[in-house]
N, C-alpha and C positions, 0 to 999 in steps of 0.2 A: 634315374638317369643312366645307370649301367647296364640295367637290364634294356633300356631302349639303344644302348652302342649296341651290345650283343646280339640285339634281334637284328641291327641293320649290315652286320657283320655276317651275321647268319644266312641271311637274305644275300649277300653279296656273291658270297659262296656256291649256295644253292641256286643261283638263277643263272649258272651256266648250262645246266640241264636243259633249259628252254631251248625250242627250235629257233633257229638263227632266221635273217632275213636281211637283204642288201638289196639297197639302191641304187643305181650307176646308170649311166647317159653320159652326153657328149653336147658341149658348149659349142657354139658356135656367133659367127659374126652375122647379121642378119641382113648385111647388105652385100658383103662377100661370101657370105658361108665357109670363110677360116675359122679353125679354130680357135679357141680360145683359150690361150696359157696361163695359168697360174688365177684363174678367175675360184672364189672361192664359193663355198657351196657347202649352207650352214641349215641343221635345223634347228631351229631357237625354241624349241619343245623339248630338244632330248640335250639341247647345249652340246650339240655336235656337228663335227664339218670335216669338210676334204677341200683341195686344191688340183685342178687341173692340172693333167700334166702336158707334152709337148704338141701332144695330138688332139686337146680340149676332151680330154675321157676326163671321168674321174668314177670312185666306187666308195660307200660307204655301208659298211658293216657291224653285224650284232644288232640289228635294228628289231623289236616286236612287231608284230601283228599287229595294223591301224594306220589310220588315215594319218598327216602330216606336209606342212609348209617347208619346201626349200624356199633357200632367200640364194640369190647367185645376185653375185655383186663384181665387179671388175673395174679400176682404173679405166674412166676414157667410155665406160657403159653405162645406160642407165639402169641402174639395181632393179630384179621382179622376183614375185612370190609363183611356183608351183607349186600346186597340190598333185602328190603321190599317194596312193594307197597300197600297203603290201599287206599280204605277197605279192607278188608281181614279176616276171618273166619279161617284160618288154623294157629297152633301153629306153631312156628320157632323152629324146632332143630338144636343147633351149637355146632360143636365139633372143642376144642380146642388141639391144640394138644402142649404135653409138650416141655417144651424148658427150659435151665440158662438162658438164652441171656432175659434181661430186658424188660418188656413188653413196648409197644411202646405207646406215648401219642399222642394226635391228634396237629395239628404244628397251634396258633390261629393267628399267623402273617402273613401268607401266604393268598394270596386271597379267596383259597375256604375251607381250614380248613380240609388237608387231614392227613393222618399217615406221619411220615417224610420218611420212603421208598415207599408210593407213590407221595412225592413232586418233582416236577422239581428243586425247591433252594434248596442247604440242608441249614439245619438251626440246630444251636445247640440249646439244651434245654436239661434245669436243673431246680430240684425243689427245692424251697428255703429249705425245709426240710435237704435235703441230702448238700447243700452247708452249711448248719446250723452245720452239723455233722464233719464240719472241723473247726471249733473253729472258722471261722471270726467275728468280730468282726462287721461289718459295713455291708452293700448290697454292696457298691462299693468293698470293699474287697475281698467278696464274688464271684462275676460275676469275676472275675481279673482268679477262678480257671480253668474257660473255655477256649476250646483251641483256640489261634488265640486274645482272650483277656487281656488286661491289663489295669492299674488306673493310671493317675496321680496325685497324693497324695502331701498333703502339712500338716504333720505329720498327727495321725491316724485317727483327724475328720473327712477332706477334701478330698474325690478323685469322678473320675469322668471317666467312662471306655473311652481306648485307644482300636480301631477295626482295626487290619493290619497296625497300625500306623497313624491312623487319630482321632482326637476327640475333645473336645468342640460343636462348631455351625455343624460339620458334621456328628457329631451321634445325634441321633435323639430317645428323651427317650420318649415310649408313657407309661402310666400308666392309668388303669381303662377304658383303651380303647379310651385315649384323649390324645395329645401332650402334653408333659411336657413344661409349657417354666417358667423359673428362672431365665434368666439373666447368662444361660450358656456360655456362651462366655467367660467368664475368667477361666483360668486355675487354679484359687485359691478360686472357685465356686463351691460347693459341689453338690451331686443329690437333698440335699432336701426330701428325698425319706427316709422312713423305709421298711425293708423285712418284718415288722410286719405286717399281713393281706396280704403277695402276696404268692399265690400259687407256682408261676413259673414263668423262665424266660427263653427268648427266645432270642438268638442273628440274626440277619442276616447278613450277613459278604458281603459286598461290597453294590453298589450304589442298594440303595430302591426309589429311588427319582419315581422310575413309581409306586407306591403305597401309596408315603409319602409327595411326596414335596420335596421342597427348606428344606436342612439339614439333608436330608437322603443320601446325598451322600456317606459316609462312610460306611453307615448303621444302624441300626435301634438296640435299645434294647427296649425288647419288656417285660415287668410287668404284668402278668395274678395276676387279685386280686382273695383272696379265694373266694371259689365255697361255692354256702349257703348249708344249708345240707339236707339230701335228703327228699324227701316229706312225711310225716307227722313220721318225728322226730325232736329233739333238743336236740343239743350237747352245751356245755360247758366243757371247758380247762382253767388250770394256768399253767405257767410257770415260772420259775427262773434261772436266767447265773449270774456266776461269772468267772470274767476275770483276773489272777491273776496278769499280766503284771502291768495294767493300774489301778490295784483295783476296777475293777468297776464293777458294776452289772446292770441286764438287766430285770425288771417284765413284763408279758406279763398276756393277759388274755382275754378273749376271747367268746360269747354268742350266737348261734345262733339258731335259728326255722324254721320249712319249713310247713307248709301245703298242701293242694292237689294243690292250686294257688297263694298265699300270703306266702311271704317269707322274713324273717329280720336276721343281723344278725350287731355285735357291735365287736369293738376288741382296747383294749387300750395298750399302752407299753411305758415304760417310762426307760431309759439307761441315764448314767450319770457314766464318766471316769476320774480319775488324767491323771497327766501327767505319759507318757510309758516313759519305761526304754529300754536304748539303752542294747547292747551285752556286753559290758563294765561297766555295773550298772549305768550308770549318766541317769537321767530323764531328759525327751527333756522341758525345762519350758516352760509353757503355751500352751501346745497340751492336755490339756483338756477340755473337751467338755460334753455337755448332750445331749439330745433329750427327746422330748415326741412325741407321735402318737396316734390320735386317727381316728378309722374309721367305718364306718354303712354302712349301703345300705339298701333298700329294692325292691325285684322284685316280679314282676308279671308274671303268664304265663298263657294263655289259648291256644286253637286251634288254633287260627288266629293271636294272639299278645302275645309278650312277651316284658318287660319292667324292665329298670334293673334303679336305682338313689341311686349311690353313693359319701360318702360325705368323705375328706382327710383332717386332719388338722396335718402339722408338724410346730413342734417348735425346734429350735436346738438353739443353745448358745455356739460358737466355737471360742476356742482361735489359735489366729496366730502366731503358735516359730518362732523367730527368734535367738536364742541361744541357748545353754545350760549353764543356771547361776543358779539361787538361788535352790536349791532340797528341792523339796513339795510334799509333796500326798495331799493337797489341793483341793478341786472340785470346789471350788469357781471360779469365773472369774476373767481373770486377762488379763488387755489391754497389747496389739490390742486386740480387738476380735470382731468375728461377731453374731448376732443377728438375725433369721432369720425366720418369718412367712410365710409357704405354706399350700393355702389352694387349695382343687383342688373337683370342685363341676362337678358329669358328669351324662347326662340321655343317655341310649343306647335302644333304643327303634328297633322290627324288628316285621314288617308285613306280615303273613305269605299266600302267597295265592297257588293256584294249581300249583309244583310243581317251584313257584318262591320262590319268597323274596324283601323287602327293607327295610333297613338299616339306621335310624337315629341316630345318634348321635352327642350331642352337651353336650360341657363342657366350663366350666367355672374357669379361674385360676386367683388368686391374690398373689401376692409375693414380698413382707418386705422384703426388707435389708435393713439391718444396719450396720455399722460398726463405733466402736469406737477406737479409737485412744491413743498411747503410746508415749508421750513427753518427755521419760525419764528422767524425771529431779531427780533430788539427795535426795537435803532436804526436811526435814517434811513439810515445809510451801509452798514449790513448787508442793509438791503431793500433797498437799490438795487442789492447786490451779485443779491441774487436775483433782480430786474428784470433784469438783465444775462443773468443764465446762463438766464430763459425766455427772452429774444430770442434766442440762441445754440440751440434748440432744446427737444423736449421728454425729461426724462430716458428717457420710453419709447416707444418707438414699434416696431408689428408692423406687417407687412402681411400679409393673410389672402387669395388668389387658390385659388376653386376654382370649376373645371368640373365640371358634373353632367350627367347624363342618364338621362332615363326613355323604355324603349321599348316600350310595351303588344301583342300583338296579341288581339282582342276578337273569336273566332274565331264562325260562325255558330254558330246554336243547332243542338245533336243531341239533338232533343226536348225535353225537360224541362230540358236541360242546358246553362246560358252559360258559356264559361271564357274566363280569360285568362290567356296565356304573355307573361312579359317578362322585361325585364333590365335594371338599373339599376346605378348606381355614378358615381363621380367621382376627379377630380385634382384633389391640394391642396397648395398650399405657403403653409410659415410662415418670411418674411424679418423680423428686425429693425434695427434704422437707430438705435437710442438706444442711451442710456450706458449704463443696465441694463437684464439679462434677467431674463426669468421663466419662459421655456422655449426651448430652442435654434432653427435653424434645419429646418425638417425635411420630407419629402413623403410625404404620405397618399395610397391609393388605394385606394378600393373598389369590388368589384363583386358583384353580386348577380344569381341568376336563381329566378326563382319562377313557380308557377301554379297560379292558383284556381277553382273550378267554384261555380257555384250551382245546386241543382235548387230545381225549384220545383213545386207541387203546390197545390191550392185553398186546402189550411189546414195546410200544411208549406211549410217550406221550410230547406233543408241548403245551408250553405256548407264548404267544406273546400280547403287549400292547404297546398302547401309550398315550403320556401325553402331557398338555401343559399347564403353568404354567404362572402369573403374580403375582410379589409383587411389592408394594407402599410402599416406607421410606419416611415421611416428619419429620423434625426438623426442634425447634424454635431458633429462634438467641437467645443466651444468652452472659449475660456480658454486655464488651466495646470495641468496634473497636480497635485493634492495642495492646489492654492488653494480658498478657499471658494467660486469662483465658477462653479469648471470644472465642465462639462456633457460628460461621456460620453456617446460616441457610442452609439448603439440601433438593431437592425435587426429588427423581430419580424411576425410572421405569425400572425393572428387566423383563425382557421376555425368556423363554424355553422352546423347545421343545425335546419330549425323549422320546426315546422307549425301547423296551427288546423282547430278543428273550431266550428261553431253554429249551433245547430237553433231556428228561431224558429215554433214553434206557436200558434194561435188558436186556444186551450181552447172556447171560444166566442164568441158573438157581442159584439165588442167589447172582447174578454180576452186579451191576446196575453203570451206566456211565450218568454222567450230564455235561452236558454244557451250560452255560449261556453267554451271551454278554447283554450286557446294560451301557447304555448313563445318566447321571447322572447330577445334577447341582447345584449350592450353589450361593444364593445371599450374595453377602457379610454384615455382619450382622450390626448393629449400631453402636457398638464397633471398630471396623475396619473403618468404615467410617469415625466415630466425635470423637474418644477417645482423652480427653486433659487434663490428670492426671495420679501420683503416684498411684501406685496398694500396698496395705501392702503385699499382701501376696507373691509378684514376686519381689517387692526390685527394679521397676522401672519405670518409666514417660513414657505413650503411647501414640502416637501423631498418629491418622489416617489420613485416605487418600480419600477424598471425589470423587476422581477419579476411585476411585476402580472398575473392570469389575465382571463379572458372573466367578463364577468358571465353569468349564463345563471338564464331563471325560467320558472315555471311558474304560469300565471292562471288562476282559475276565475270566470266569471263568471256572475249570475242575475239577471234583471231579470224584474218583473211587472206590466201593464200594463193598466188597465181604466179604458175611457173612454166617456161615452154626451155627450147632445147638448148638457149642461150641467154635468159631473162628467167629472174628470180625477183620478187616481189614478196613483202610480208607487211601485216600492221595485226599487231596484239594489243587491243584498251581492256581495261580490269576496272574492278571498282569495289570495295573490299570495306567492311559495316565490322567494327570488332566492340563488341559489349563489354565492359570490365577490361580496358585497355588497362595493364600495369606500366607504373612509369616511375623512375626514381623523381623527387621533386626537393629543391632547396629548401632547410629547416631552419634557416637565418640565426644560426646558430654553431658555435665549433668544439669541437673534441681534442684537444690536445693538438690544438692551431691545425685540424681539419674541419672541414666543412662537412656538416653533418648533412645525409639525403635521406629521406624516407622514401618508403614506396606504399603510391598512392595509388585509386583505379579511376579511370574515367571512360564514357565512352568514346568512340576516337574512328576515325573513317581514314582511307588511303585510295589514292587512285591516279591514272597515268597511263604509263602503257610504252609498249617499244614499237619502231617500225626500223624496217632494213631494205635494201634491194642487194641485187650480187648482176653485172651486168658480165657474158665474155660473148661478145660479137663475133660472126660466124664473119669469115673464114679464120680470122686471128683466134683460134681458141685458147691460143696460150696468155691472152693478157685477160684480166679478172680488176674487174671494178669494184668493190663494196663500199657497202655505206650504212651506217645505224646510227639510231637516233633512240635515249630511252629517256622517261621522262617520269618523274613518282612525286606528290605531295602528299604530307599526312598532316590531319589535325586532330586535336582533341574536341569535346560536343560544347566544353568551355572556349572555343575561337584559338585556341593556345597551341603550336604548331610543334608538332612531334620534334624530337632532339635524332640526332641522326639518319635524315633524312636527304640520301645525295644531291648531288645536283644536276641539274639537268646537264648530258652530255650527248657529244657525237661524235664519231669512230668515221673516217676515210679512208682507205687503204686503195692502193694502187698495185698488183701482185701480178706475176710471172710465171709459168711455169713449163721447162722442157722437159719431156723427158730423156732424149736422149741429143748428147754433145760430143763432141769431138773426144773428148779427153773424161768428160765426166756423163753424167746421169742423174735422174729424176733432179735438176737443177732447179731451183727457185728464187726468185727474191722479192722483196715485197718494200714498199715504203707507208708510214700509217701515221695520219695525223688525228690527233685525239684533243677535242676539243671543250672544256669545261668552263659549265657557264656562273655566274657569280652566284650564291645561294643565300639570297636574305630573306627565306621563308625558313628562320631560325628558331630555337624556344629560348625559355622565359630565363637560362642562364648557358646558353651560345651565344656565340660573335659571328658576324656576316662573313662571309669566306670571300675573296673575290676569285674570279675564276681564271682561268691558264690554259695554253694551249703543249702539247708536248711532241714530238715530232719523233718514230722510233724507225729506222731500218735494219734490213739482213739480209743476206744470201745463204745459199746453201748449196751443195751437192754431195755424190759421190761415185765413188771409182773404185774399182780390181784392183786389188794387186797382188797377182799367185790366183788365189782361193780365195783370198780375205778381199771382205768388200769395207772399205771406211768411209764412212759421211763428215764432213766438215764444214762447219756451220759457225759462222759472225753475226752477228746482231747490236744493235745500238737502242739504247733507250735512252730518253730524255737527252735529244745529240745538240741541242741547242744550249744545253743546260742552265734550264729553268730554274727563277728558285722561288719556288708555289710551297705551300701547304693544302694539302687536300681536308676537306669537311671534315674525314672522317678519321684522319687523325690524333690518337689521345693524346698526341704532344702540340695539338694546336695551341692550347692555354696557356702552354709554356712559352710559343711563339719560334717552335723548332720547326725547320722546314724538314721537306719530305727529300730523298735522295737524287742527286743530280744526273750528271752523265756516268753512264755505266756500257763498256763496252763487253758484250760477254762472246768467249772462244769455244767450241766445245769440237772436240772430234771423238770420232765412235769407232769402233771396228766388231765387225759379225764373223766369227769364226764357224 
């Protein structure tokens, strides 16, 4: 590992010697031939860009020898790819031509990092900004706005996105460009994660496992962290939210620098919530929660290398309701609750040679849990005894340490043809430190080698891969033979293989048609295998199954696509085959007045699909119509219908936007009505949900003043204040609703 820092250190050093090469041209309007200001102009191969300046120039430098895609993208344009080749002596002229239809961003989860209307997958993506501008509250909350998306939440700390109806160990969270891992497995296991410091977010909706591995079967959420700022400026931001539901409020703030090569940037945020008030005004006790986040990076970039090491520390402090009793706006902690340190340390390193590439990266994850415990006892002298036994520790505590690494190589073109050969895998170990367990001591390893092609052709284009995949679970016996607590030891060996085929055609002009198929796989996780304990935040005793096989599925996906200069059209149906479905199942049976579940396999199918339109009529460009609609059932091959599985919903929104006003700028406001339909395609220990509709608005702008620009931004959710429970609620059982009206304030300033 050190002699691989030093050689890429080495490498950093020495490839200033290489002969230099710049790109530069001049942006223009295609109907006026104005310039174009501030239009941005990226290559998503060397993860590099410049901004126009007043006269639509722009120059970007330390570039090698070799061909390469600009992507120039502008507010109010529609986004295009050029191809340049350097060296080169001739200025670039590109004419943008206008468009409403929202310029297009480059998709960084996808193998080769194209526009999402030249991707084979479609992938949705949103920027945390714009999900910011609907008052969520959380990132899990947040991503839930995307279509095809949803959380399952265990009140407003805890959620954890739901993809077509699959989630925990089968979506698969990368962040900073490393695998998330936290001990996701439980459904009462939060992301861990703040939106503080991520740019954007990327879904991929069905099996990634030929890109990702073991736990991409569902699909992948993918966390772009911010971008440093552009070279030789420096920016600094503060922020401030207030959340009127939960009281709570949100500081952010923010530093960064960029040079011609050397580049840093810092971002701290610290959130801290009472308990929320249902639709009824009772506060859910103990669904308060904090968070702190702090995070840095610094990158490098020359001609030949570019080197990116960033550093994640979250801390959160989350209480577990199980009632609604005593009414507090209290922020203090109050047992159960969890405790929980993520640190997340990653170097992304890329070698850049004639008209290739390869791809290091490796991260480094540690993760704290804790959980302390609620003995409810009555009198003074018994809660003090409980006072006592938290200060002595917490009754659970894991710690989660895993190494990863991704090695791409991004081989030249052989005509038509881009491929990449890589190899991926990690080390993991799970120690615990507390009084009770809920899975042993144990070390995971995986590794993976795969490789994928893309051809490409004027109005085809074929992507195809395969993969093959090994992990290692071993656990230590703990305990005593024959006691309720002992953990047999486990030694097992996971093998698969998988591939993918998708063909994305442009029927015609403007109509683009994708299909994809791909084979997918899921080793069953530690959880599943050794679980032999009470869960606080599910209300019951999980006993695994050291038998457990591979999940393994088969996807078929269609997506259709038709879009002109003011009409946006979509419909995406899936249909999803998963072999050795794992599922917790009732053992009619209790543990110390829990309800004991085992985990069982069956085969089990999934299918549905989302559609949307986006309509903004020519000459009014500024008003914006949408609409989606997504829809998923699962079953098992026994008739017995999957357990958290949403419910069919649709999203309206009615949206505005100026950019330029009397007084303020880039102004917006949007009204959005979200409609959920009743879900009594329930399993065999759910209750039918009935469904609810929720009505959210905001505004927004902003304005100079001096130097400093501030954005100020209102939003309302749930303004009728409903009092629903959502499906996917752990406190459904309880009969706790989900959070009422919440009005949230935020202003910003950019220095």
């Amino acid at each position: 590992m050190y002699k691989l820092i030093y050689l890429l250190l080495a490498l950093a050093v020495t490839s200033t010697t290489f002969a230099q090469n710049s790109v530069k041209g001049k942006v223009i309007d295609a109907e006026t031939n104005d310039p174009v200001m501030s239009a941005t102009i990226y290559i998503s191969k060397l993860e590099k860009g410049a901004l126009t300046n007043f006269e639509g120039i722009f120059q970007i430098d330390n570039i090698s020898k070799g061909d390469y895609n600009l992507v120039i993208s502008s507010i109010g344009y529609s986004t295009r790819t050029v191809k340049v080749s350097l060296p080169s002596n001739e200025e670039v002229i590109i004419q943008l031509q206008p468009s409403a239809i929202e310029m297009e961003a480059v998709i960084v989860s996808t193998p080769f990092h194209k526009l999402q209307s030249e991707n084979v997958v479609r992938v949705e993506r949103e920027t945390i900004d714009n999900l910011n501008k609907s008052g969520a509250v959380s990132l899990a909350e947040g991503i839930a706005l995307l279509p095809g998306v949803e959380t399952v939440t265990t009140g407003a700390g805890i959620g954890k996105p739901v993809i077509r109806g699959l989630s925990s160990n089968r979506v698969l969270i990368y962040a900073q460009g490393v695998r998330l891992e936290n001990q996701q497995y439980g459904d009462e296991h939060g992301l861990g994660l703040s939106s503080s410091g991520v740019e954007s977010v990327e879904v991929i909706k069905g099996p990634a496992s030929l890109l990702y591995g073991s736990d991409a079967l569902g699909g992948v959420l993918y966390l772009n962290p911010e971008k440093y700022a552009v070279p030789a400026s420096t920016d600094l931001d503060a922020k401030v939210t207030y959340h009127s539901n939960s009281l709570g409020t949100e500081t952010n703030a923010g530093f960064k620098t960029s040079g011609e090569r050397l580049k840093f940037l810092v971002r701290g945020n610290y959130a801290t919530h009472s308990d929320y008030e249902t639709g009824n005004g009772m506060r859910v006790t103990n669904s308060r929660f904090d968070e702190k986040d702090f995070k840095t990076g610094i990158g490098y970039q020359d001609e030949k290398y570019r080197g990116d090491l960033r550093y994640n520390y979250n801390n959160s402090t989350i209480g577990i309701p199980e009632e609604i009793g005593e009414q507090s706006a209290s922020k203090k902690e109050l047992l159960p609750y969890q405790q929980i340190d993520n640190h997340i340390l990653s170097f992304d390193n890329k070698l850049f040679f004639t008209n290739s590439s390869l791809d290091i990266k490796v991260g480094y994850l540690f993760n704290n849990r804790k959980e302390f415990e609620d003995h409810h006892e009555e009198n003074e002298e018994e809660q003090g005894e409980e006072e006592q036994e938290e200060e002595e520790g917490p009754a659970l505590e894991m710690h989660l340490e895993t190494l990863n690494y991704d090695l791409k190589y991004n081989s030249a073109k052989w005509g038509n043809f881009e491929t990449i050969f890589g190899v991926q895998g990690m080390f993991q170990t799970n120690k615990n430190f507390g009084e009770e367990i809920l899975i042993p001591d144990a070390n995971v390893s995986d590794i993976g080698f795969l490789a994928v092609t893309h051809y490409h052709l004027e109005k085809l284009d074929i992507q195809a891969g395969v993969r093959f995949d090994n992990r290692s679970i071993e656990s230590r016996e703990m305990g005593v033979f024959g006691e309720e607590e002992y953990f047999a030891p486990i030694d097992r060996n996971f093998n698969s293989y998988n591939g993918s085929l998708g063909i994305k055609y442009n029927l015609f002009s403007r109509f683009i048609a994708r299909v994809n198929v791909a084979t997918g796989f899921r080793a069953p996780n530690l959880a599943e295998l050794t679980s032999n304990g009470a869960h606080e935040g599910t209300n019951r005793f999980e006993l695994g199954n050291s038998g457990l096989n591979n999940e393994q599925n088969l996807q078929l996906d269609l997506a259709l696509e038709y879009s002109n200069e003011h009409f946006e059209i979509f419909t995406n149906v899936f249909y999803n085959n998963i072999n050795d479905y794992i599922f917790l199942n009732p053992a009619n049976r209790f543990i110390e007045g829990d309800p004991v579940f085992e985990y069982l396999q069956n085969d089990a199918k999934l299918y549905g699909g989302e559609a949307g339109l986006h309509l903004h009529p020519h000459p009014i460009d500024w008003l914006h119509l949408e609409s989606s609609v997504a829809i998923v059932k699962g079953e098992r091959e026994d008739g017995e219908n999957l357990p958290l599985i949403p419910a069919t919903s649709f999203t309206n929104t009615l949206r505005v936007e100026f950019d330029k006003g009397a007084w303020f700028k880039s102004n917006y406001g949007f009204l959005t009505v979200k409609s959920v339909l009743d879900q009594e395609n329930v399993s065999a220990f759910e209750t039918r949900t009935p469904g609810y509709s929720l009505l959210s608005a905001g505004i927004g702008g902003s304005f100079n003043l001096n130097k400093t620009m501030i954005n100020l931004r209102i939003s309302g959710n749930n303004l009728l204040n409903e009092t629903y429970i959502s499906h996917l609620s752990r406190l459904k059982p309880d009969g706790i609703q989900d959070r009422g009206r919440n009005i949230s304030l935020s202003v910003q300033t950019f220095f």
